[in-house]
C-alpha atoms as one frame of an Amber mdcrd trajectory, in Angstrom:
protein
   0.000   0.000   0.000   2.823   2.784   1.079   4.405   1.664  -2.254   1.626
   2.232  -4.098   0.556   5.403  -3.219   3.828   6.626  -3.491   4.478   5.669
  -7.001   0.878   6.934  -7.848   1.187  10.628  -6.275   4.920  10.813  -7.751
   4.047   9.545 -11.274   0.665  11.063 -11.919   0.776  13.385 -14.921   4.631
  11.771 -15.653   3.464   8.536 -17.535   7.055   8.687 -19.312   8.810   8.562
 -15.898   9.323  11.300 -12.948  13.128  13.070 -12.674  13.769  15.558  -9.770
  14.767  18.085 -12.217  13.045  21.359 -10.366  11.467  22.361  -6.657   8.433
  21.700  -8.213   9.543  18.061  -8.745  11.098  18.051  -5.069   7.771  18.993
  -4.054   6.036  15.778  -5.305   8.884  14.105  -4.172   8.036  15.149  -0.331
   4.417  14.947  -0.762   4.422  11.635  -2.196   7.015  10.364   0.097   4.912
  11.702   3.667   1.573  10.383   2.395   3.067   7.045   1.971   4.815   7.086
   5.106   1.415   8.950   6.808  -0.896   5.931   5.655   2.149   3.198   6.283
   2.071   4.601  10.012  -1.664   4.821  10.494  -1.736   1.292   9.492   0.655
   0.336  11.661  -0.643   2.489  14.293  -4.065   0.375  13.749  -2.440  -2.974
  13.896  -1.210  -2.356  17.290  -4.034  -0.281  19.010  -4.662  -3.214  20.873
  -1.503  -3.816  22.093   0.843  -0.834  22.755   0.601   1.592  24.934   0.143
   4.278  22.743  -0.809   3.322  19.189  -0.317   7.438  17.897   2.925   7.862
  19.227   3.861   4.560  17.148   2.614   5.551  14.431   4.467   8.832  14.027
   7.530   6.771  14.727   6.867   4.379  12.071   5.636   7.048   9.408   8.933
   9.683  10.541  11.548   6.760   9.737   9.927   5.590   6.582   9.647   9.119
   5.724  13.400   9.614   6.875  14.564   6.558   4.777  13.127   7.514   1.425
  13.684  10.981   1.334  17.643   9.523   1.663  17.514   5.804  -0.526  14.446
   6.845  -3.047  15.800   9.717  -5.032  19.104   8.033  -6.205  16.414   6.125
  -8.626  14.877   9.350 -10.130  18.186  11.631 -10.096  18.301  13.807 -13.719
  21.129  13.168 -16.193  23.997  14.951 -15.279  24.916  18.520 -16.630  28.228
  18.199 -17.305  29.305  20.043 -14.144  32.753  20.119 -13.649  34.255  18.141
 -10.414  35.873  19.902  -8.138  38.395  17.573  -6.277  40.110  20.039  -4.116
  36.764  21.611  -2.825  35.200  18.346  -2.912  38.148  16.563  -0.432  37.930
  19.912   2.074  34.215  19.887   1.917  34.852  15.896   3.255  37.380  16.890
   5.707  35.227  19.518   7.609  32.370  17.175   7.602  34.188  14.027   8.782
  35.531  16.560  11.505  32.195  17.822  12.390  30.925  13.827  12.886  33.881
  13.206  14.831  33.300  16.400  16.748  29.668  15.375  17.637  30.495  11.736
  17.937  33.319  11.604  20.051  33.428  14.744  22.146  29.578  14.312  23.264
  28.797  17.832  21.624  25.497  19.082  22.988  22.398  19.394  20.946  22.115
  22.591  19.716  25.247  21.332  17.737  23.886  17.934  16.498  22.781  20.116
  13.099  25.837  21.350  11.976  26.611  18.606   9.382  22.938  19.846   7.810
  25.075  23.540   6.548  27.916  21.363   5.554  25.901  18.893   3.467  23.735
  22.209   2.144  27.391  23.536   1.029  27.425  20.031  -1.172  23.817  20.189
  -2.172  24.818  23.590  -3.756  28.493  23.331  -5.344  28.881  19.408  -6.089
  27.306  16.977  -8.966  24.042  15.761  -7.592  25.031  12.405  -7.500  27.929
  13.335  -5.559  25.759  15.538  -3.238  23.206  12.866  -2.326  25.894  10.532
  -1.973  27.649  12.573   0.845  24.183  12.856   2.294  23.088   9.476   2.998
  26.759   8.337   3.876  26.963  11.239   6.599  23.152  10.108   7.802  24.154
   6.498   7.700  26.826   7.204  10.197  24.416   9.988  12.433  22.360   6.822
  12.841  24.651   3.973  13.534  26.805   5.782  15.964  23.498   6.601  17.922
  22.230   3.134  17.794  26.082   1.676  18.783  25.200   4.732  21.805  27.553
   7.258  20.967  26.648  11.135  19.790  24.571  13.975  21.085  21.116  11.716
  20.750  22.252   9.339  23.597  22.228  11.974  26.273  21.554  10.618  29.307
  18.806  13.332  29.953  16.689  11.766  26.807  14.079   9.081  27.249  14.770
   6.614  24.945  11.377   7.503  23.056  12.767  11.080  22.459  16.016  10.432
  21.559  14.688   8.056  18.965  12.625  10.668  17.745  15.054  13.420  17.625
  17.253  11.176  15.171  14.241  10.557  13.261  13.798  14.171  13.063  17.493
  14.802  12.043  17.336  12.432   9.237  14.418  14.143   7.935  15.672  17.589
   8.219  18.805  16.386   6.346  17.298  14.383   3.691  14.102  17.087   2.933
  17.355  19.712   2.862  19.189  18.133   0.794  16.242  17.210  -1.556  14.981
  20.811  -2.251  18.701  22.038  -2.426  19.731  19.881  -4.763  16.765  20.229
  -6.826  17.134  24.118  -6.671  20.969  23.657  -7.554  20.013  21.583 -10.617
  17.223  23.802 -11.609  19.293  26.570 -11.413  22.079  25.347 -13.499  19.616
  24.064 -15.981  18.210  27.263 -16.389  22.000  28.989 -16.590  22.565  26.127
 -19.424  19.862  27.086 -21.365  20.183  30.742 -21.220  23.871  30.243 -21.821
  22.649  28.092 -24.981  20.289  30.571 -26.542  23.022  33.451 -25.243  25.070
  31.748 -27.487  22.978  30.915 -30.303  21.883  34.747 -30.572  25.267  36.046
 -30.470  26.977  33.598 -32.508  23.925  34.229 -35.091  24.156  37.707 -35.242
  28.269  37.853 -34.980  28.404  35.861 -37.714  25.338  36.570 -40.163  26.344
  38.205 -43.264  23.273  40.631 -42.484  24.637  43.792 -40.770  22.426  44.049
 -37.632  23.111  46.725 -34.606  21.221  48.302 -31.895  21.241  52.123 -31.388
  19.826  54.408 -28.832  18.752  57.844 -29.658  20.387  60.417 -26.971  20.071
  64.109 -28.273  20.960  64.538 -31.692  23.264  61.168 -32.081  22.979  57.809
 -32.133  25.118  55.600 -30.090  25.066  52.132 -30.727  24.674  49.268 -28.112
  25.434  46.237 -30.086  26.775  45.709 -33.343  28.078  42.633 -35.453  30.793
  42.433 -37.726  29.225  42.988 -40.914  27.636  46.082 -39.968  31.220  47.194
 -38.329  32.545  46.227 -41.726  29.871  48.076 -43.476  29.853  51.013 -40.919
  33.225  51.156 -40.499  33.713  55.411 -41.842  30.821  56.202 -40.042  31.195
  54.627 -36.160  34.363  55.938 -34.096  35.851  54.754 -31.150  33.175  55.193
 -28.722  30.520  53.576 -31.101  28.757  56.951 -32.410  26.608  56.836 -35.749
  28.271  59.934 -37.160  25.399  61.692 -39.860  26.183  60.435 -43.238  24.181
  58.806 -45.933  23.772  55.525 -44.419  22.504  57.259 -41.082  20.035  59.075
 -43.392  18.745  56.338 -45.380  17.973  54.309 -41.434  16.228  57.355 -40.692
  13.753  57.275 -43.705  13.570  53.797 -43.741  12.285  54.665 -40.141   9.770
  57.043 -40.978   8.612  55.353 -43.961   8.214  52.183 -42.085   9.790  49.890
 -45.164  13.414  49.355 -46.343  15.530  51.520 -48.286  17.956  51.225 -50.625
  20.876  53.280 -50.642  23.780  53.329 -53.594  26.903  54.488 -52.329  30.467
  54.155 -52.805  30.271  51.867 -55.258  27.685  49.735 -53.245  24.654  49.071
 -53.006  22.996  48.355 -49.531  19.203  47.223 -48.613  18.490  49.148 -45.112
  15.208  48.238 -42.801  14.941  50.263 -39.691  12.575  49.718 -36.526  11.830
  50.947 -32.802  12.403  48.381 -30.113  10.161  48.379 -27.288  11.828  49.299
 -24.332  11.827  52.511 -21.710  14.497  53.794 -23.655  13.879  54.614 -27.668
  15.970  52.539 -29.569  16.138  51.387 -33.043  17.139  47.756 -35.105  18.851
  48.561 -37.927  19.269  45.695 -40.465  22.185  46.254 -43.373  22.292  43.815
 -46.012  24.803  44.519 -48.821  23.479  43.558 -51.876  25.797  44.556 -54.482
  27.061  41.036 -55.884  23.528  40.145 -56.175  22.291  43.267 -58.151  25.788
  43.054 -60.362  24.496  39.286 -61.357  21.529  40.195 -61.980  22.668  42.998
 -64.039  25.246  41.125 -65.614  22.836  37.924 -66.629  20.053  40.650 -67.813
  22.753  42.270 -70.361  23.746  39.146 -71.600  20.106  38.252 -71.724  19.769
  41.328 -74.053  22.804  40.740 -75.829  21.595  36.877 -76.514  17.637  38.206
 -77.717  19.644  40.814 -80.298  21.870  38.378 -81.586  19.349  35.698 -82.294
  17.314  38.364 -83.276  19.938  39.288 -85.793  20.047  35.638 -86.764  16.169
  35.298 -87.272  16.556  38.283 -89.329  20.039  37.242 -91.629  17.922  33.845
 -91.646  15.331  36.069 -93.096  16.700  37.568 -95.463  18.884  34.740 -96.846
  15.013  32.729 -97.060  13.391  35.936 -98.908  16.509  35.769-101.280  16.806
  32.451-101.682  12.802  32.009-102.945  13.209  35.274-104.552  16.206  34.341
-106.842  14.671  30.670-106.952  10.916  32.160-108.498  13.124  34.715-110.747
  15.588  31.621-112.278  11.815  29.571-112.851  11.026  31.135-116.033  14.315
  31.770-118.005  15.016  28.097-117.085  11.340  27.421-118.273  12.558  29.650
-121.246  15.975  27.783-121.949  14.169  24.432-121.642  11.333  25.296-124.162
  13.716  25.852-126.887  15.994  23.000-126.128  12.984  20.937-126.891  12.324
  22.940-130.225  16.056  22.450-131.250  15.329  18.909-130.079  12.472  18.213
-132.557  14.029  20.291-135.516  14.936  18.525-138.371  17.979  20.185-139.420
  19.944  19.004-136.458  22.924  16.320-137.090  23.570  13.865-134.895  26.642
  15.279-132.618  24.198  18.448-132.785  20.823  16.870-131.603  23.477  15.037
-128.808  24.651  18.398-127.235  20.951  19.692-127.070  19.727  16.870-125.592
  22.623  17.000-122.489  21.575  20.606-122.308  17.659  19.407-121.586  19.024
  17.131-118.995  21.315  19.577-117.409  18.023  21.902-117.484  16.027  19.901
-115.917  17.808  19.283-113.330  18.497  22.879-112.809  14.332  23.650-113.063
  14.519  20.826-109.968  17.001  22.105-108.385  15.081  25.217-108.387  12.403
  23.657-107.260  14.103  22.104-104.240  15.504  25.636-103.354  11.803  27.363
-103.423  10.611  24.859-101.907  13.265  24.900 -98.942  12.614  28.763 -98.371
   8.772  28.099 -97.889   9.582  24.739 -95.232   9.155  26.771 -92.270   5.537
  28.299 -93.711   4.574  24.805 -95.046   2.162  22.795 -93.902  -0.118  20.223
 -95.407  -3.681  21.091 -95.450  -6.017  18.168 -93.490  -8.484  18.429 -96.429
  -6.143  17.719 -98.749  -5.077  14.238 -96.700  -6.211  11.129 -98.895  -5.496
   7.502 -98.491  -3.073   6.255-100.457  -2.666   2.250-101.245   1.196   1.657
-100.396   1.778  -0.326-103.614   0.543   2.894-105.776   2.807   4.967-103.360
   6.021   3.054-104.021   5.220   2.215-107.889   4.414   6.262-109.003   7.307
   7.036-106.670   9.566   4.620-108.824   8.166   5.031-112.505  10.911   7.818
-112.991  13.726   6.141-111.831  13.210   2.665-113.563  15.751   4.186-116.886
  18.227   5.309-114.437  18.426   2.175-112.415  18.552   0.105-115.522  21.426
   2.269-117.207  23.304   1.839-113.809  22.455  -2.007-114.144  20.930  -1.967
-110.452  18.013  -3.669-109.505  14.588  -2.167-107.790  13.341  -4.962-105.708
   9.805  -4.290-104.093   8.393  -6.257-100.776   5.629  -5.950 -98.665   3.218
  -3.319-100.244  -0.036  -4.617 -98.201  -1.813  -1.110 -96.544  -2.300   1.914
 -97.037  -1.127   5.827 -95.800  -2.854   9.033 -95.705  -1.514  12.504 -96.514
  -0.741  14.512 -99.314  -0.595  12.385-102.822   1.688  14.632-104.251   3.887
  14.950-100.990   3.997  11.960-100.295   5.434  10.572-103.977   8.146  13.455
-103.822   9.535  12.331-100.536   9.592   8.785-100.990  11.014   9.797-104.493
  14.359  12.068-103.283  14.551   8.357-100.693  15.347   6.421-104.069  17.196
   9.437-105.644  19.915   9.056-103.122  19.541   5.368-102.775  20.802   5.506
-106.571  23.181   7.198-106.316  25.365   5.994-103.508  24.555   2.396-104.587
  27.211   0.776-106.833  26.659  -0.031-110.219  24.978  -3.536-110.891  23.720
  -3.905-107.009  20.498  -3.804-105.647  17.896  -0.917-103.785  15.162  -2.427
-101.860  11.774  -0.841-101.166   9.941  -2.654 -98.539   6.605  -2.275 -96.268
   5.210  -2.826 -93.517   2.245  -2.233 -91.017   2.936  -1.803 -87.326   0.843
  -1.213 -84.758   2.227   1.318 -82.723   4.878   2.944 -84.578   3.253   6.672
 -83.852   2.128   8.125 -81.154  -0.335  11.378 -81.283   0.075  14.342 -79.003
  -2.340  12.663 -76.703  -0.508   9.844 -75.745  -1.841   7.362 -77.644  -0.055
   5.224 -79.981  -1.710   4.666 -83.547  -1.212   2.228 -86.276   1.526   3.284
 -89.109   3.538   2.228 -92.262   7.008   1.465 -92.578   8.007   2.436 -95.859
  11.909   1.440 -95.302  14.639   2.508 -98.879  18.251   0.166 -97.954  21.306
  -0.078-100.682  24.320  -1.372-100.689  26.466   1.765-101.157  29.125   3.058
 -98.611  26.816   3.816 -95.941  27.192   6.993 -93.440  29.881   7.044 -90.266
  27.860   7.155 -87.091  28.774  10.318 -86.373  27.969  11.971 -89.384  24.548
  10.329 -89.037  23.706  13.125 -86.914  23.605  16.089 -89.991  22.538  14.121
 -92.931  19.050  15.651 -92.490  20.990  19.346 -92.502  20.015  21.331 -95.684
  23.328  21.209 -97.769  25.343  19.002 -95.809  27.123  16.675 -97.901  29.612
  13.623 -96.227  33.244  13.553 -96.878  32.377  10.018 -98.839  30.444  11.977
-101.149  32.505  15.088-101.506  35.668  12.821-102.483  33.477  10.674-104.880
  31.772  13.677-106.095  28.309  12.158-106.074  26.313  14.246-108.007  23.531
  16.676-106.116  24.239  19.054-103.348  22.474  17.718 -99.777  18.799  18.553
-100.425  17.301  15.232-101.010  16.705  13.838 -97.368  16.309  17.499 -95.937
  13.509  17.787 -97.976  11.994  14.240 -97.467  11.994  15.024 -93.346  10.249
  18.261 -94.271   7.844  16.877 -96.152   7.314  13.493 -93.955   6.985  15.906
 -90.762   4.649  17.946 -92.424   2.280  14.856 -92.808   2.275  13.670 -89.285
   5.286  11.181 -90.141   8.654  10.582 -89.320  11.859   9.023 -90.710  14.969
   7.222 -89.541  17.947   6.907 -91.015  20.611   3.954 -90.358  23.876   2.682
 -91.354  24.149  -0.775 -90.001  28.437  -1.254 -89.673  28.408   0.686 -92.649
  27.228  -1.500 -94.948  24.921   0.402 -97.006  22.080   3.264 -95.665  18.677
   2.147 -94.545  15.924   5.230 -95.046  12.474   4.828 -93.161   9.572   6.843
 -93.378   6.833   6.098 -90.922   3.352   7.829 -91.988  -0.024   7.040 -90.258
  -2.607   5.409 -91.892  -5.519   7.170 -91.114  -6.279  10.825 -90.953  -5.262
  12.541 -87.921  -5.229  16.163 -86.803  -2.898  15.743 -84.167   1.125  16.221
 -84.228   2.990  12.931 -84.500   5.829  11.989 -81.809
């Protein structure tokens, strides 16, 4: 029962354990620790009524020693975690010496007992300066021996004027007034230091924050017509430092002026001086005295950045500016000289084809004319490919004028012009897989497919072979929504030279022509698959280009086979 009401009082409201970290604490402590010992003694008391002499005057016995013996056994089990106090040996070992000399004193020499609590100031000296392990400690060691020696019939407490009943309670009363002492003591020493720690901590934390933020912070009290300021860090020293002199006076300058607006504007201020430029928020404190929080933040690397990355920001929009506009220009000239060259070429070729037909012509004659048509033409489609180039970025292929397109009419109208040329180059067209059908532009469609074989034939070696081969797939596309839609794989392979894999990169570049080509001097000059992506892009396809270990180029254009209105990924 004692046990159990003590450990209820002392742990109510502390479900996560009880520490005797405060007086408040010390206070439970006591209270718990007399009701226990109150309702041990009562019971006690009630046990013997019928017996003893005088059941009350047991009972406070009974309930004083248990009190006695908690307040100096109990605590060691609920002590706090030590501070980190520092151990002071030397005071420590006097402190032990005056107190073993007092017990002697009292023990020995039959002091009277007035004197019997002067260990109590000695032990309060411990309670106060020592660890409180160490304090406690010392405490029920010097009690221990207080008790013993009176029980062995030595000390102050076996005078021979004391009944026996007195003298008992007298050391009950000792131990009590030692223990409860050293109790609230020690739990006023450890609050206290706890509560030095902590200020000590957030002392600390403050200072060290505002000595060594990069903010400029101080602290100035108005008196008369100056400023003096009461606490300053280093950045606002190092910001301040023409302005404060030795005795820490704000001397009237620019910076003083701007805190003063900033003041009686109530917002911050900036302030460009000496090459800097500063950010300045000032505030009243409350306080008896007026004083002001001034808060200097130097923000001149910041606004340099910024003004740094905004002129090369400039300097990057007018120079692609001047790009879009050379771009321009070199577009307008390009379809200007390209629609200009259409008819004299248109001209040229017209009477080529006269001479051609006239009779008079010789043989040699009719020969020349006729490589002067070719050349023609091919200048009228080079043309062509230039005009239509300068009108890519413009171009784009009308949704009403999508059709579908069987893939074997595709690949045999795309062919028809090239069957002479293959067969004077003794290289054979060999056609697979022309099941399905696309959808876009007729005309479009035939051209790009057609520059696919153009180059195919010419890179290809005499007497080899170009394939043209199709195929449906599933989910080759995918619309701007996600979804991926059925398509054809119209794939053009030879057998030529192929393409190095890093060249494979620009072939698609308008004009770019590979060192392969350049030293063979392949006829044409880098149109042919530019304009076959524009064209294939412009019809919700793609292509790929590949030059498996460079043995020969494989072209594939990938067109949907439905009509769509959405972009193709």
């Amino acid at each position: 029962m004692e046990v159990g009401i003590f450990a209820t009082i002392l742990l109510w409201r502390h479900p996560r354990g009880f520490r005797i970290r405060s007086v408040s604490a010390a206070w439970r402590f006591a209270l718990s620790t007399i009701a226990a010992s109150s309702v041990f003694g009562l019971l006690i008391g009630v046990i013997v009524a019928g017996t003893a002499a005088s059941p009350l005057q047991t009972a406070a016995h009974v309930a004083a020693s248990h009190a006695a013996a908690i307040l100096m056994i109990a605590p060691f089990a609920v002590l706090p975690p030590h501070l980190g106090q520092p151990i002071r040996w030397v005071e420590i070992t006097l402190q032990v010496i005056i107190l073993g000399g007092i017990l002697a004193f009292l023990i020995v020499a039959g002091a009277t007992m007035p004197l019997t609590f002067l260990p109590i100031g000695i032990l309060a000296w411990a309670a106060f300066r020592f660890p409180i392990r160490a304090a406690y400690t010392e405490s029920l060691i010097a009690n221990t021996v207080i008790l013993g020696t009176t029980v062995a019939g030595f000390g102050p407490f076996n005078d021979d004027a004391l009944t026996p009943t007195t003298a008992a309670l007298l050391v009950t009363l000792f131990l009590f007034m030692a223990a409860s002492t050293n109790l609230f003591l020690t739990a006023a020493s450890y609050e206290l230091r706890a509560a030095t720690l902590s200020a000590r901590n957030v002392a600390d934390l403050v200072t060290n924050g505002i000595v060594d933020s990069r903010v400029g912070l101080l602290v100035a009290e108005c008196r008369g017509d100056g400023w003096a300021v009461l606490l300053v860090n280093t950045a606002a020293r190092r910001i301040l430092s023409e302005d404060l002199d030795a005795h820490r006076r704000w001397h009237p300058g620019p910076l003083r002026d701007a805190a003063q607006q900033s003041l009686e504007l109530q917002r911050l201020v900036t302030l460009e001086a000496n090459e800097r430029i500063l950010n300045i928020d000032a505030s009243e404190t409350s306080g008896a005295t007026p004083r002001i929080s001034v808060q200097l933040v130097d923000i001149t690397d910041s606004v340099r950045t910024t003004q740094d990355r905004l002129a090369a920001e400039t300097e990057r929009a007018r120079t692609l500016a001047a790009r879009l506009e050379l771009e321009r220009r070199q577009v307008d000239f390009i379809a200007t000289a390209s629609h200009e060259l259409r008819t004299p070429i248109a001209n040229v070729s017209g009477y080529l084809e006269l001479l051609e037909d006239a009779e008079e012509l010789t043989g040699p004659s009719r020969e020349w004319v006729s490589v002067a048509r070719r050349n023609t033409a091919r200048l009228a489609d080079l043309t062509d490919d230039l005009l239509f180039l300068a009108r890519a970025k413009d171009h784009a292929s009308a949704p009403s004028l999508h059709v579908s397109i069987p893939v074997a009419d595709l690949i045999e109208e795309a062919l028809t012009p090239f069957r002479d040329t293959a067969a004077e180059r003794r290289t054979e067209l060999v056609v697979g897989g022309t099941e399905g059908t696309v959808c876009g532009v007729h005309h479009e469609l035939v051209r790009a497919l057609g520059s696919l074989i153009s180059n195919a034939l010419k890179f290809a070696p005499q007497a080899s072979t170009v394939r043209i081969h199709a195929e449906t797939v599933d989910d080759a596309l995918t619309n701007s929504d996600g979804q991926d839609i059925a398509a054809v794989r119209i794939a053009v392979s030879d057998t030529g030279p192929g393409i190095a894999p890093d060249e494979l990169p620009f072939v698609f570049d308008r004009f770019y022509r590979t060192p392969d080509a350049e030293v063979a001097q392949t006829p044409g000059v880098g149109l042919g698959l530019a304009i076959a992506r524009e064209l294939i892009e412009a019809n919700n396809g793609r292509v790929e280009i590949s030059s498996p270990e460079r043995q020969g180029v494989i072209v594939t254009l990938i067109l949907p086979t439905a009509r769509t209105e959405s972009s193709m990924v």
